[in-house]
N, C-alpha and C positions, 0 to 999 in steps of 0.2 A: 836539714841544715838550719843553724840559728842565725837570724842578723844579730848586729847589734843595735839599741834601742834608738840610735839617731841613723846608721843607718835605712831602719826598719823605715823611721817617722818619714824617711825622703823619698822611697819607694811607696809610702801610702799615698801622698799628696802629690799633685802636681807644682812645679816650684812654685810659680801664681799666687798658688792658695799656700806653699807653706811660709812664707816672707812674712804676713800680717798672723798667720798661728802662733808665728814664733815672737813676734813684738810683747806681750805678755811673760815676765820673768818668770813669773810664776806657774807657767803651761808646765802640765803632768804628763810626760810625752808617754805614757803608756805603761802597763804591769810588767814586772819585774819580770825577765824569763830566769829558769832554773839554769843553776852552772852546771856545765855538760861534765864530766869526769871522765866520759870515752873519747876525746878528742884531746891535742899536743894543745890546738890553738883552735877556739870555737868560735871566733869567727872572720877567719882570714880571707874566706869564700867571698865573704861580704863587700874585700876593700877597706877593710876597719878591723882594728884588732886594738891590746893596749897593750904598756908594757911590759908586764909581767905575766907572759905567755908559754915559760918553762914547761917540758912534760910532767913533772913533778910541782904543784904547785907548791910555796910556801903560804902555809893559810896565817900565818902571823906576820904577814908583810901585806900590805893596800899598794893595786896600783899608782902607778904615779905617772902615765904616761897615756894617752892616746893615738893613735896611729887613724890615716886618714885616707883616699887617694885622693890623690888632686881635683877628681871629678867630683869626690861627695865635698872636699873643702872648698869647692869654690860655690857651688848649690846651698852649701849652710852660710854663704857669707858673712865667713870670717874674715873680719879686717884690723888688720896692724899697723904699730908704731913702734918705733924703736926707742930701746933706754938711752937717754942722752942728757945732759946739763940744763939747764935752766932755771926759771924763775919761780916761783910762788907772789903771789899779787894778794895783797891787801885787798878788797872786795866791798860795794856797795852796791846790794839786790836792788833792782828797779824792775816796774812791770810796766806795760805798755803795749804796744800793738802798733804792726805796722800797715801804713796810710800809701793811698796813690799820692808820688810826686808831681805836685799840682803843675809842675812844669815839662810834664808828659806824659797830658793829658791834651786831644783836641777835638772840641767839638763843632763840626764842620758843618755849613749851610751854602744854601746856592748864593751865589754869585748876581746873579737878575734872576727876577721871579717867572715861572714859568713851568709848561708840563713837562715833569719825569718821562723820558723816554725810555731809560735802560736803567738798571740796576742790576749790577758785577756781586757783590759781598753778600754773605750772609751774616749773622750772628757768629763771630768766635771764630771768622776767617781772619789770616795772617795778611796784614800787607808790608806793601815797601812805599817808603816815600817818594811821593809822583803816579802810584799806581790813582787806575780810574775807578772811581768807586759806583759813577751813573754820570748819563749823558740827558742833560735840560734841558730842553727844547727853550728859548726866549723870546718874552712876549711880545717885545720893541723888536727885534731881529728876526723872529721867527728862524732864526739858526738855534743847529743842537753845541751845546760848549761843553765840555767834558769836568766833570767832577772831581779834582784829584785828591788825594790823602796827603797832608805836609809833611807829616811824622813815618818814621815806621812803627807797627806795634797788633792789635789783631781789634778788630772791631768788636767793641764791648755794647753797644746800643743800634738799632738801623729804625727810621722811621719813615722810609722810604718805598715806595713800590709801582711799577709803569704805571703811567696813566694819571698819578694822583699830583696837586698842584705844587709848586716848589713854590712858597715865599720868602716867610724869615723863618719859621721852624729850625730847630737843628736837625738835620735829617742823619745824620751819621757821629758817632762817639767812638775815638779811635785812644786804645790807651797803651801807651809805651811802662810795662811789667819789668823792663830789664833792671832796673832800678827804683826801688821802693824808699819811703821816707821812716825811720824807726823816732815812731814819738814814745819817750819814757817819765812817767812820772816821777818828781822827788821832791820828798816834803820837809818842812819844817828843818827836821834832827838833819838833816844830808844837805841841805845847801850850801852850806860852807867846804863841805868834801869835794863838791862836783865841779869840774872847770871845763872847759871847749878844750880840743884835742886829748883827753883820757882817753885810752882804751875802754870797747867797750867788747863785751864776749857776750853772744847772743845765743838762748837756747830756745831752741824749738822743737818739741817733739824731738828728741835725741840728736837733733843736728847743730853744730855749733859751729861761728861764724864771727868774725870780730870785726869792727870797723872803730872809728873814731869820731868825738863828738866834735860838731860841726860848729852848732851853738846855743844857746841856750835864751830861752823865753819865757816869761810871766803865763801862767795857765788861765786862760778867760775862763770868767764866771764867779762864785763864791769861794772858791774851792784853794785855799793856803798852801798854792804848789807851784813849782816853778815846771816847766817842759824842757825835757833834752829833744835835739834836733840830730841825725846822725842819717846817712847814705848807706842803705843796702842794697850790696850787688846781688842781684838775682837772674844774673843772666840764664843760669843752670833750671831758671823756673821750682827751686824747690820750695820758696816763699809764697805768699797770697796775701793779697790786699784786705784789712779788718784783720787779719789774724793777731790772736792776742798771744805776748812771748811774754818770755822776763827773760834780764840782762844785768849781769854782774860791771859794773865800772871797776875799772883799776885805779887805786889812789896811792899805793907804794908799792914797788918791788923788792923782792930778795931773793939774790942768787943760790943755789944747790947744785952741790957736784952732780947729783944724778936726781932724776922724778920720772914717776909717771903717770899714765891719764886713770882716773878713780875708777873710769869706766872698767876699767880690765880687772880689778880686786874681786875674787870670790873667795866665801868662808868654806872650805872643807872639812868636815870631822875636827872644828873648831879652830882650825889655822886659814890663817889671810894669806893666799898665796894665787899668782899669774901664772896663766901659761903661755912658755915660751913656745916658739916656732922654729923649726927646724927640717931638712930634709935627708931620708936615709938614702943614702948612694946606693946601698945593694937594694932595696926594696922598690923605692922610686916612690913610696909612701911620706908625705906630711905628716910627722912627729909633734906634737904640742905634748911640752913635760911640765907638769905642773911644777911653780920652786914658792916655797913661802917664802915670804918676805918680812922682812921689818921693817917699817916705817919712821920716818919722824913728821916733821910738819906738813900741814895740808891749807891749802886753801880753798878747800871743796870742789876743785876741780883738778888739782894737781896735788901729787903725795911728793915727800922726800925719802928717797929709797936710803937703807944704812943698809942694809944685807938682802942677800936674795940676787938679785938682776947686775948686768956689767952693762957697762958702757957699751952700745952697738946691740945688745940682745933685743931680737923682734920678737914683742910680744899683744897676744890678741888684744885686741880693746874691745871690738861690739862683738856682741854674739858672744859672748867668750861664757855665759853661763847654761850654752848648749854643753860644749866640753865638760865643767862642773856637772850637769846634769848626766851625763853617760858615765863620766867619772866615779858617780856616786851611784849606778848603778852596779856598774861593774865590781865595786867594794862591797857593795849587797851580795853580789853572786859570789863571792868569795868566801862569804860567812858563812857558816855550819852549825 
């Protein structure tokens, strides 16, 4: 029995390990298997097959279609968007990195000085605000007074431990992550482009994310640059504090009947074409049909669709050059 080559790749790997294999475009998921000629459909067995699986092949026609089950398409995470109207944005690249919001941040000391009795938290534990974080025995009192956290957020520092004296030290660093500050660079040529409330679109490592500019500030130091100031929600934790992004501002819009995200374009045998998303009723198999497209305008993050896609078509955006990649396999096995 043959799989096919991303089936194969999923049954090699545990998912774990295949989510960061496949973040590299360019991953060579394996040698080409030979086309079986004794089989109607070589490899149905698999859960995966494509669309041109006739008993009689036409070897002067290329697939143009993959077939999926729902278990291998949800393991490859594949994720979609639909064709629909909207904008194209004028664009000014900024780089920068975002900063702890110094406003949820606290770093917490006793109250009267005196010995640690108890210590709750370690490093990198989660609390809630009011939780006890240690109980101080006090020096005047000789009673223990409880320690608490004002914030919620997870303890990022502890310099605390029974027995050792409480004075003015900060014994505890508690930092609230749910919200981060995006500080962005803009020089010279761009200060006149950039105003408070622009959209801005944040990428990070393939994740994108928009928010709006807050305000803007003179950059301390030598350095002939102004600072964008802008709130990111990070309650989902997928950000980190120092991480350096870059971020498009928006300084014009223009509307288009149809667009879609760049992410989803693959070249085939010299053609720019998406695959669409669909489900076969008789099979119960996920369908992705590859359609070329023609383009018009971009803003490097969104295209203007003229042919190809209709309004309401779901099609893949990430991952989508795993499909490409089996697609172009499967046209190798076709060849003779």
């Amino acid at each position: 029995m043959k799989y096919s080559p991303l089936f194969s790749l999923l049954l090699s790997f545990s998912l774990p390990a295949v989510q960061p294999l496949w973040a590299a475009a360019d991953h060579d998921h394996g040698s080409e298997e030979a086309h079986n000629h004794g089989k109607s459909s070589h490899d149905r067995a698999a859960g995966h097959s494509h669309g041109d699986d006739d008993d009689d092949h036409d070897h002067e026609e290329e697939p143009t279609q993959v077939q999926l089950t729902p278990e291998v398409a949800e393991a490859s995470a594949l994720t979609t968007a639909v064709a629909e109207a909207g904008v194209l944005q004028k664009r000014v690249k900024l780089y920068g990195s975002l900063e702890v919001d110094p406003q949820r941040i606290s770093h917490i000391q006793a109250r009267y000085p005196g010995l640690i009795r108890q210590v709750n938290p370690v490093i990198g534990s989660p609390v809630n605000a009011g939780d006890v974080l240690a109980r101080v025995e006090s020096n005047e009192s000789l009673r223990d007074y409880p320690l608490v956290s004002p914030i919620k957020g997870r303890v990022v520092e502890r310099h605390a431990n029974p027995g050792e004296y409480a004075g003015d030290q900060v014994l505890f660093t508690v930092l609230d992550e749910s919200v981060l500050e995006l500080h962005l660079r803009v020089f010279p040529g761009d200060v006149g482009k950039i105003k408070p409330g622009q959209t801005i679109t944040l990428d990070g490592n393939g994740h994108l994310q928009q928010t709006r500019i807050d305000f803007i500030t003179p950059r301390l130091g030598d350095s002939p640059t102004l600072e964008v100031h802008a709130a990111i929600d990070n309650s989902a934790g997928q950000w980190v504090p120092n991480q350096a992004v870059e971020a498009w501002v928006s300084i014009a819009e223009t509307p288009v009947a149809l667009r879609l995200d760049n992410r989803a374009l693959q070249v085939v045998r010299e053609q720019t074409l998406v695959f669409v998303r669909d489900l076969d009723s008789v099979t119960g198999k996920v369908r992705y049909d590859s359609r070329p497209v023609k383009l018009g305008r971009s803003d490097g993050l969104f295209s203007e669709v003229l042919e190809g896609l209709h309004a309401g078509d779901e099609y893949v955006v990430e991952n989508a050059y795993l499909l490409k990649a089996d697609l172009e396999k499967s046209g190798a096995g076709h060849e003779h």
